[in-house]
C-alpha positions in Angstrom: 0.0 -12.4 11.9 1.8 -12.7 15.5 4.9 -10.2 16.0 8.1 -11.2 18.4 8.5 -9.0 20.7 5.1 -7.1 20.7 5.9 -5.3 17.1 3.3 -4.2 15.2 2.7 -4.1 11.4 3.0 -0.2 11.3 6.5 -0.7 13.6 8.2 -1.8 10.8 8.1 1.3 8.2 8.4 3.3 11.7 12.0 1.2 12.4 13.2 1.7 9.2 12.3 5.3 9.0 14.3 6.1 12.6 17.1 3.9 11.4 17.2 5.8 8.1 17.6 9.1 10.3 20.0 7.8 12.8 22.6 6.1 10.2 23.1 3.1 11.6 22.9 -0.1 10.0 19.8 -2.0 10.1 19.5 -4.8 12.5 18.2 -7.9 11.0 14.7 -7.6 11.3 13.8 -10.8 8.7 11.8 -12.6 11.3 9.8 -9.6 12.3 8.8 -7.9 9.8 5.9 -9.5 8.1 5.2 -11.1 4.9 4.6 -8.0 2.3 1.0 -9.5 1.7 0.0 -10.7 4.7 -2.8 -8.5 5.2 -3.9 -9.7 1.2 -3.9 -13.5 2.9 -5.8 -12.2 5.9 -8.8 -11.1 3.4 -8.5 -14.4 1.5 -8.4 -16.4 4.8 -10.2 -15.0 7.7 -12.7 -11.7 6.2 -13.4 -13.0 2.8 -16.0 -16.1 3.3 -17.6 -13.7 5.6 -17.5 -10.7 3.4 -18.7 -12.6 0.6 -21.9 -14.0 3.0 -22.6 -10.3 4.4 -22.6 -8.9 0.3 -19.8 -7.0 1.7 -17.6 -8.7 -1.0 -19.8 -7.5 -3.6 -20.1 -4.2 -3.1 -18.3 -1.5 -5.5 -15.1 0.0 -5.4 -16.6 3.4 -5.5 -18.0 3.3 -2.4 -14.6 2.4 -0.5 -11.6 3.9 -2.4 -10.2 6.6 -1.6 -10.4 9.6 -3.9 -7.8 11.7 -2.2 -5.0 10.9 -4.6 -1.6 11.8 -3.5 0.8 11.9 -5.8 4.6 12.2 -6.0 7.0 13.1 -8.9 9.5 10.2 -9.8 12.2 12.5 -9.2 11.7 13.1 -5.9 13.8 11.8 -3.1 13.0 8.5 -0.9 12.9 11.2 2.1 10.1 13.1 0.3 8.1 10.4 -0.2 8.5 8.8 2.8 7.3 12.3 5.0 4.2 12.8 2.3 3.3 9.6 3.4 3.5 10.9 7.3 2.0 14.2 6.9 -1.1 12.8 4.6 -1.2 9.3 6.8 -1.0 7.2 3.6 0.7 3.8 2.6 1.4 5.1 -0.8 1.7 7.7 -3.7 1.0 7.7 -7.0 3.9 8.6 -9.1 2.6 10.8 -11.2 5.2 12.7 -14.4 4.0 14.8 -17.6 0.5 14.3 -17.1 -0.1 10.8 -16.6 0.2 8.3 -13.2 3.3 5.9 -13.9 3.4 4.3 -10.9 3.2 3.5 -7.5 5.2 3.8 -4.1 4.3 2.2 -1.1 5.6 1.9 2.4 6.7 -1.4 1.6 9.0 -0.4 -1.2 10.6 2.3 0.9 11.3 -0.5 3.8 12.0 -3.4 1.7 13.6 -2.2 -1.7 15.4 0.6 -0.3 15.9 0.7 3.6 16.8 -3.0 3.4 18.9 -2.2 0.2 21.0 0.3 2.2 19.8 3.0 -0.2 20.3 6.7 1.2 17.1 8.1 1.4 18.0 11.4 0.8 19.4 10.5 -2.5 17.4 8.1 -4.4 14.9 9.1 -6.6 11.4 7.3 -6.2 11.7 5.7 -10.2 14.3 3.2 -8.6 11.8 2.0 -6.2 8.0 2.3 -7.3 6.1 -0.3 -8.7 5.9 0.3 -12.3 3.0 0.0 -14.5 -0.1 1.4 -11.6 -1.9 -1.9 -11.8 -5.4 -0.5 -12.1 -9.3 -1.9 -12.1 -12.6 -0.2 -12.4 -14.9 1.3 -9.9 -17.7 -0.5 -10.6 -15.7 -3.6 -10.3 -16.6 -6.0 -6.5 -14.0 -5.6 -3.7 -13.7 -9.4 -4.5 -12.5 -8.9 -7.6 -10.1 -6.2 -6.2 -8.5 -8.8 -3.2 -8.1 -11.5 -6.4 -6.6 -9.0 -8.1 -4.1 -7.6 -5.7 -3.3 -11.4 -4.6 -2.8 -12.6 -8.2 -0.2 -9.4 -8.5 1.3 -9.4 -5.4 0.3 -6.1 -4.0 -1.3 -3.7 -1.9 -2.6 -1.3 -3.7 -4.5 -0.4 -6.7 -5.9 2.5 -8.8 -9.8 3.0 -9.3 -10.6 3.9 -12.7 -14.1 5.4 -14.4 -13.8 5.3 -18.1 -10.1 4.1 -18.2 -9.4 7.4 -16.0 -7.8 6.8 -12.5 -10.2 8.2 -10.1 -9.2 6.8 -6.8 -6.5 4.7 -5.0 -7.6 1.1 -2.8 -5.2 -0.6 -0.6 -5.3 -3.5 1.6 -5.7 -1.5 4.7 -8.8 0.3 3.1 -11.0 -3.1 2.9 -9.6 -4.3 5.6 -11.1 -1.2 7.6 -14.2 -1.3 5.3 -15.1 -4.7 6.5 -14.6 -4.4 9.5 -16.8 -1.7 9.4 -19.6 -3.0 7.1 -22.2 -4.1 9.6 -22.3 -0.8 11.2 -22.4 1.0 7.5 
C-alpha cells in the first residue's frame, strides 16, 4: 500500500501514541492510515500464489507462530497495553482473566477503536476495546488456511492451539516476514 507523505504502516500506531501523550486532538489521518487488513490482501494478492508454488503456503503453523505469549489483564489501562506492546515489540496481547484467554488487543484497536474514538488512554480498560472471542486454529493447520481464516474474519491475528489449548499467537506481520524469508529457511 502507498503512503502520502512518505508514512509508513508502523507511523500510524506511533502518531496516535504521541498524540495520545501530547493531548491534542487528532488530525484527520483517514487518508493515511491504511486499510486495517491491508497486509491480509497483500498475502491474498501479491505472496500467496507464490507461497502456495514454493510449499511455503503449506507449511504448519507450528513452525512460524510465535510461542512468546504476552498477555494482558482486561482491566488494565489502554496506556498499559499500549507500552507492553513497546517494550515486548508486539502488535498484540492476549487478554487473558481467571485462567483462560478471552481475547485479543491489537495495535489496531488501540489506534482505531480508541485513539480515533477520543478515548483517554489512561482510563479505559482493555475489555472496551479487544476483540472478543480469541479466534483461534490449530498448529498443525497450513499458513493457507491461517491467511483464509484471518481474511474471512477480518483480522490480524490469531491463536495457535495443540489439543484445543492455545499454544502460540500468528499475525499478519509474522507470515509476512516468514515468506519473505522462506527461500533462505
Amino acid at each position: 500500500a502507498s503512503y502520502k507523505r512518505g508514512l509508513r504502516r508502523n507511523d500510524d500506531f506511533a502518531v496516535a501514541l504521541a498524540w495520545s501523550h501530547l493531548s491534542l486532538t487528532p488530525p484527520d489521518r483517514s487518508s493515511t492510515i491504511s486499510p486495517p487488513l491491508a497486509q491480509v490482501q497483500e498475502i491474498e494478492q501479491e505472496i500467496k500464489p507464490m507461497a502456495l508454488q514454493s510449499g511455503a503456503m503449506l507449511r504448519p503453523l507450528a513452525v512460524m507462530m510465535s510461542r512468546n505469549i504476552r498477555t494482558i489483564s482486561p482491566d488494565a489501562t489502554l496506556a498499559e497495553a499500549a507500552g507492553l506492546m513497546r517494550d515486548n515489540k508486539v502488535g498484540a496481547l492476549l487478554v487473558y482473566d481467571q485462567g483462560a484467554y478471552v481475547g485479543v488487543v491489537s495495535e489496531t484497536d488501540l489506534v482505531r477503536k480508541a485513539m480515533a474514538g477520543g478515548l483517554d488512554p489512561a482510563r479505559v480498560q482493555v475489555r472496551t476495546v479487544m476483540s472478543s472471542p480469541v479466534i483461534t486454529i490449530e498448529s498443525n493447520r497450513s499458513a493457507h488456511d491461517a491467511s483464509d481464516l484471518m481474511a474471512e474474519k477480518g483480522i490480524r491475528h490469531l491463536g495457535i492451539t495443540q489439543d484445543g489449548q492455545i499454544v502460540g499467537i500468528i499475525s499478519v506481520r509474522d507470515l509476512l516476514r516468514y515468506f519473505k524469508n522462506w527461500g533462505t529457511l
